[in-house]
Phi, psi and omega in degrees: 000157209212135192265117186292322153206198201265334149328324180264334161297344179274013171241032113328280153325278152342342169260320161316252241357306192287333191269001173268353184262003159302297180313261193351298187284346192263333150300356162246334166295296180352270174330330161295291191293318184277002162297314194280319139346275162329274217296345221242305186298300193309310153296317146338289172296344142307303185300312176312302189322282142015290201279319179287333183299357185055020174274349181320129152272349167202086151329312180288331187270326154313322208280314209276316183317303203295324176262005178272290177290356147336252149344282177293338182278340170294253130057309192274345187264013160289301158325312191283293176327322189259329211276326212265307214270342165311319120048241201278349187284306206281348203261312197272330183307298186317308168297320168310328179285317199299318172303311201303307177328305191298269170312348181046063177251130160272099139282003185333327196273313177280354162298312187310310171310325178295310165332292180272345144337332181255350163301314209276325175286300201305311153343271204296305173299309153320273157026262090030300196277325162305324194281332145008301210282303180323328211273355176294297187312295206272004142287350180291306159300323183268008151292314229238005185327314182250049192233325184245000000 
């Protein structure tokens, strides 16, 4: 089928919506989190500095720092990792409503399925991104150790 105007194509459009603002909003999580990321490496590679100059008054608590930004940058590229396929779902999604559209194909069931593949991933990558922040915490406390 061949959209005859533009009238046959806006309740289409109208049904995109919600998965592009979808897009929009999991593209800001992104930007966080690979933010988050940066400042995670970046502070790592202080701490190495750190360590090879050999000036430490505490070796053992940096060392510990240092696998506390381990983690969390493992952790945070796992977020990133669920955050790109919630994405790329919502991104399939979209096509699938339009084929379904086009072809008068009843797929009802894998849209509903991409949906949630795509809720289900964005889930998990908060998720993941919280265990981040905790994890943030307790390097912070072992920064900040004799200071309180």
């Amino acid at each position: 089928m061949v959209f005859k105007s533009l009238a046959d194509i806006i309740p289409i459009l109208q049904i995109a919506i919600g998965p592009v603002i979808l897009i929009s909003g999991i593209g800001l999580l992104l930007l966080s989190m690979t933010n988050r990321l940066g400042r995670a490496i970046d502070r790592a590679r202080i701490l190495r500095q750190e360590i090879k100059s050999g000036s430490l008054v505490d070796e053992h608590r940096i060392k510990a720092q240092l696998q506390i930004l381990l983690h969390r940058a493992e952790l945070i590229r796992q977020a990133i990792v669920y955050s790109t396929l919630s994405v790329l779902l919502a991104v399939l999604l979209i096509i699938a409503l339009f084929v379904a559209s086009i072809f008068k194909l009843d797929i009802g069931i894998l849209i509903a399925i991409i949906f949630i593949g795509c809720l289900t991933s964005l889930i998990i990558s908060l998720t993941i991104f919280l265990w981040d922040i905790n994890k943030s915490l307790v390097a912070l406390k072992l920064e900040i150790g004799d200071v309180s």
